[in-house]
C-alpha positions as CSV (number, residue, x, y, z in Angstrom):
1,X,183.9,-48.7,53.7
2,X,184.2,-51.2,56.2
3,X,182.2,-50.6,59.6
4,X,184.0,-51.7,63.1
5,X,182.8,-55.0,64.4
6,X,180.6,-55.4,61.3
7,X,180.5,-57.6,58.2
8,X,179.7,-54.5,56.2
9,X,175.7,-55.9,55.3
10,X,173.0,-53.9,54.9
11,X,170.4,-54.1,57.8
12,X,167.2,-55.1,56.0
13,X,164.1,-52.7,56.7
14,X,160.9,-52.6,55.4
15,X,159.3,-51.5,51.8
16,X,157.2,-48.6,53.7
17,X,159.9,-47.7,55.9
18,X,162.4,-47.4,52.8
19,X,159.3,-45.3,51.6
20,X,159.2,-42.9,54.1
21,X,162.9,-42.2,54.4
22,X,163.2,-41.4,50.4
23,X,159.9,-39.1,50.6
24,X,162.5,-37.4,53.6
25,X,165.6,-37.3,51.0
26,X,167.3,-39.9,52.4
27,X,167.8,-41.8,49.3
28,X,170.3,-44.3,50.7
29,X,167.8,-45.8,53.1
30,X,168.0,-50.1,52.3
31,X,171.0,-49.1,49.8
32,X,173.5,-48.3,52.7
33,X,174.7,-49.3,56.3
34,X,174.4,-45.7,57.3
35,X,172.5,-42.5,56.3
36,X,175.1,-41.1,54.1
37,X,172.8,-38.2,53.7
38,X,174.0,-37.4,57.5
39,X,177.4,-38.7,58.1
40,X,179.2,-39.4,54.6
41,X,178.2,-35.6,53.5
42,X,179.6,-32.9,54.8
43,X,177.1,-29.5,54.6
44,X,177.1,-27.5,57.0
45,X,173.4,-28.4,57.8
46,X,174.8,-31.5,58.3
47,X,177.9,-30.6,61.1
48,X,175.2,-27.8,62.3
49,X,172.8,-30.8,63.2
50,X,175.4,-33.0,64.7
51,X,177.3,-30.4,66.9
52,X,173.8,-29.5,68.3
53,X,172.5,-32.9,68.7
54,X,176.5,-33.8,70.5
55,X,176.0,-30.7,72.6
56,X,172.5,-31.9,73.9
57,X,173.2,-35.3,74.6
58,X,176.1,-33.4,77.0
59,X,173.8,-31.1,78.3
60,X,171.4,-34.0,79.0
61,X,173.9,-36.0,80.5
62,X,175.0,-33.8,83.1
63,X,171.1,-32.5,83.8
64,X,169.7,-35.6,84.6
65,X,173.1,-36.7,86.7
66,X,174.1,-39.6,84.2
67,X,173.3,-41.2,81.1
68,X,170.2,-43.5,79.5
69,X,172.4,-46.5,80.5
70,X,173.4,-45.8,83.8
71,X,169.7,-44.7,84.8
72,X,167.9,-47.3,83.0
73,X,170.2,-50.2,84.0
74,X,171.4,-49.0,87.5
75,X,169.0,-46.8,88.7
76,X,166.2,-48.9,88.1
77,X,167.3,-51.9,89.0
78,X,168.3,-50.1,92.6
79,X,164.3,-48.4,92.5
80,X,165.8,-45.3,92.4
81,X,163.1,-42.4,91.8
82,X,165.0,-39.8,90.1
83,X,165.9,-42.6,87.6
84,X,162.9,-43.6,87.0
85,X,161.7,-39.7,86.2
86,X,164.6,-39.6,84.0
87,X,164.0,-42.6,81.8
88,X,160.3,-41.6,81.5
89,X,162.1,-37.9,80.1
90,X,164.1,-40.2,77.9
91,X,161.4,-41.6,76.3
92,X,159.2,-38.8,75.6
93,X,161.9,-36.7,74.4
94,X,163.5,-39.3,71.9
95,X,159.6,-40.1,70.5
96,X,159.3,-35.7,70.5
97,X,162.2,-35.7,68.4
98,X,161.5,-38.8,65.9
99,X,157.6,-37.6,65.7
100,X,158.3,-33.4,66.3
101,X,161.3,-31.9,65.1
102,X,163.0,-34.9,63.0
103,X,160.0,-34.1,60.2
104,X,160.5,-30.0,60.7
105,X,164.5,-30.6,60.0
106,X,164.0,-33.2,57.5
């Protein structure tokens, strides 16, 4: 399949991260453009893990008034405070879920 704005290559990654991602099950890693372990199969592990991950990113969104962008780009470069507590919660949650709960789901 053809990818929007893309000329449909493969991104090149590395031998041990290839590695890692087939000791996960994701056999495609290096051999597709996308996971299609995730979002070419439809299980319902798979819609399950999407429709909570869409419904957190919403939640998120409205909790911290706005999104990584706006308080990254905007918020920062205006020295807003509450931005600057937000991206730090950005961060550690996105490296609590790559190093936490990615491995438990996975």
């Amino acid at each position: 399949s053809i990818h929007f704005l893309s000329d449909n290559q493969i991104p090149e990654i590395s031998e041990a991260t290839i590695a890692k991602l087939n000791a996960m099950g994701f056999e495609s890693a290096g051999k597709a453009y996308s996971p299609t372990e995730i979002f070419e199969t439809m299980s319902v592990k798979n819609i399950a893990l999407l429709f909570v991950g869409g419904l957190l990113i919403g939640f998120g969104t409205r909790y911290a008034g706005g999104c990584t962008s706006g308080h990254a780009i905007s918020g920062l470069s205006d020295l807003q405070l509450p931005s600057l507590i937000a991206v730090i919660g950005f961060f550690i949650g996105g490296l609590l879920m790559v190093h936490v709960l990615f491995p438990l789901i996975f």
